[in-house]
N, C-alpha and C positions, 0 to 999 in steps of 0.2 A: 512090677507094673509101673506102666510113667504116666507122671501129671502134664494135663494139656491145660491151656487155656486160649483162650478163643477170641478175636477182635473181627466185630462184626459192625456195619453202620446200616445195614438195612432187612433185608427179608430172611434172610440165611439160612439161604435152601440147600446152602456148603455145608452151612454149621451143622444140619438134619443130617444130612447125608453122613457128616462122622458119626453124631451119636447115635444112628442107624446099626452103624457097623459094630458100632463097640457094646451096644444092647444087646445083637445078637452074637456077639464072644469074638470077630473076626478079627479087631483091634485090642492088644491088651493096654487099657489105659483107662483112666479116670479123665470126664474134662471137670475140672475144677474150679473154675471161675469162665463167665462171658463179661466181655471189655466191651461194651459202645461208647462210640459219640454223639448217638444221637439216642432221643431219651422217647422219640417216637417208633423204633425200630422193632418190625416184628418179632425178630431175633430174640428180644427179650421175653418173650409171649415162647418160645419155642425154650429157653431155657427153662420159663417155671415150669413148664410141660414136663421136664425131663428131670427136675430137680437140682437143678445147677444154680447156684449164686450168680446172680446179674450186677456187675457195677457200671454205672453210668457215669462217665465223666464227659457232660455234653458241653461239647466243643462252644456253645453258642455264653456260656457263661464265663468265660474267661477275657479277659482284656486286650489279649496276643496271641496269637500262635505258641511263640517262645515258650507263655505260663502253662499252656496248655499240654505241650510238649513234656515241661518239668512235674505235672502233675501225672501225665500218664507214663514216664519213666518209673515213677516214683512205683506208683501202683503197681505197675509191671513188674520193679524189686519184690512189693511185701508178697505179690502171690506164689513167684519166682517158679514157675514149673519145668518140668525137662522140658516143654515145649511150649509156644510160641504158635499158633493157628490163625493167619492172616483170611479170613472166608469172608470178601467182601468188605474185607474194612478200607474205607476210600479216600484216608489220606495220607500220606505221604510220612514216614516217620522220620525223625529228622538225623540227621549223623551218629549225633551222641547214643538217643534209644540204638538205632539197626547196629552200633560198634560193640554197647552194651550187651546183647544177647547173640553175639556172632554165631553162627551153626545153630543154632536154636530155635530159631525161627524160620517158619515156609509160609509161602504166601503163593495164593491161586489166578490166576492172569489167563485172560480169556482171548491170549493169542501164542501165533509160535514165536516164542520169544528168540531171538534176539528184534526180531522184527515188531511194530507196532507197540510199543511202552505207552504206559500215561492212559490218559481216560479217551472213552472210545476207541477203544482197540477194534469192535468188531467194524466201527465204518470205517476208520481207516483201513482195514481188510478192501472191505468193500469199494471202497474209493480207487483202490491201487491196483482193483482185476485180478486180484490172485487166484488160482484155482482151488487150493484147500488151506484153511484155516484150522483153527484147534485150542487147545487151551497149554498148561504151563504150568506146571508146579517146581516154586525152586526157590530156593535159599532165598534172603532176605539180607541186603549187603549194604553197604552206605549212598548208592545210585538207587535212581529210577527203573525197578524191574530188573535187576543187574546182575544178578545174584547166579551162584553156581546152580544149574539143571537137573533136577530130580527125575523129573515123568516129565513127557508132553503126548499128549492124544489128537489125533486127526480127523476133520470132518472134509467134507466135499465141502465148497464155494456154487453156489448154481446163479444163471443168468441172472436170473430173474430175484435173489434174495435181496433183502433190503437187513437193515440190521438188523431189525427184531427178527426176522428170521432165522437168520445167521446167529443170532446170538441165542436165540431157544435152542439149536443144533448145538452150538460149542456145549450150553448150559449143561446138558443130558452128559457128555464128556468130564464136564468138571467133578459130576456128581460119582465119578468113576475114578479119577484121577488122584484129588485129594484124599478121599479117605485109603485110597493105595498108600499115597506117598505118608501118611501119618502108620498106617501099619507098619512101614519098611521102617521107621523114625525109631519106632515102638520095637520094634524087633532087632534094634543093632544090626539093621543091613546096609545101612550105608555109610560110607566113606569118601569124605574129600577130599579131593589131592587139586589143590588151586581153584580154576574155574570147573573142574573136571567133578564130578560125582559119579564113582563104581557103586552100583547095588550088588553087593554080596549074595 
């Protein structure tokens, strides 16, 4: 069985969606700790629910970036689990953490990546007329959104969506996508070869 732990900064309806899967037996894994930055996040409220340890290291009490950075590396070491669960955590981790736990980490992106990185993905969708949009599960590399390709799942774009629309439609996808790509994690299905990922 493998250890997850979870970095989440708001509602974490990603985060539900695994320990969904893994209550009813579909994922074999333990999550063992949830990571925030923010010490208002529902996330936390959905871990005591499930019985998971919440550490809060909120972004808003540090002095830098930098300290902040060397504190949630840190943390990241003492929990150290096979894996790494990016569901909505909304910043950026910096060189050092994403080099430190290379393969280990996924993280969920509510576009098709290579296209649309960074925040607002779904109006950049929107802005740029595409016809279908989708979400994105994949590795977690020293870039913005960069990382090798796990899953990505597919929605229709329609005339008339504005983001929130758009992004309720990806939303229902992520909740399908992620806790996939954590089972395949959990299962020894996948294998990297460069930017490439074979699911077994």
């Amino acid at each position: 069985m493998k250890s997850i732990a979870v970095l989440a900064s708001g509602r974490g309806s990603n985060f539900q969606a695994v320990i969904d899967k893994i209550t009813e037996g579909s994922i074999n894994a333990e999550i063992i700790c949830l990571i925030t930055d923010n010490p208002d996040a529902y996330s936390i409220k959905r871990a005591v629910n499930a019985g998971i340890p919440a550490k809060v290291i909120d972004y808003r009490s540090f002095k830098s970036r930098d300290e902040y950075n060397i504190s949630l590396c840190q943390a990241m070491k003492e929990i150290n689990p096979d894996l790494f669960v990016l569901a909505g955590y909304m910043r950026l981790l910096d060189k050092k953490t994403a080099g430190e736990f290379k393969d280990r980490m996924i993280n969920i992106h509510p576009a098709l990546l290579p296209s649309f990185t960074g925040l607002h993905a779904q109006r950049q969708a929107i802005d740029y007329g595409v016809k279908i949009a989708g979400c994105t599960v994949h590795f977690v590399d020293e870039g913005m959104d960069s990382g090798p390709i796990i899953l990505q799942r597919v929605v229709p774009v329609y005339f008339d969506d504005d983001e929130d629309t758009l992004a309720e439609r990806i939303l229902k996808e992520e909740h399908i996508a992620l806790p996939e790509a954590v089972r395949l994690f959990c299962s020894d299905k996948i294998k990297i070869n460069g930017k490439k990922v074979k699911i077994l």
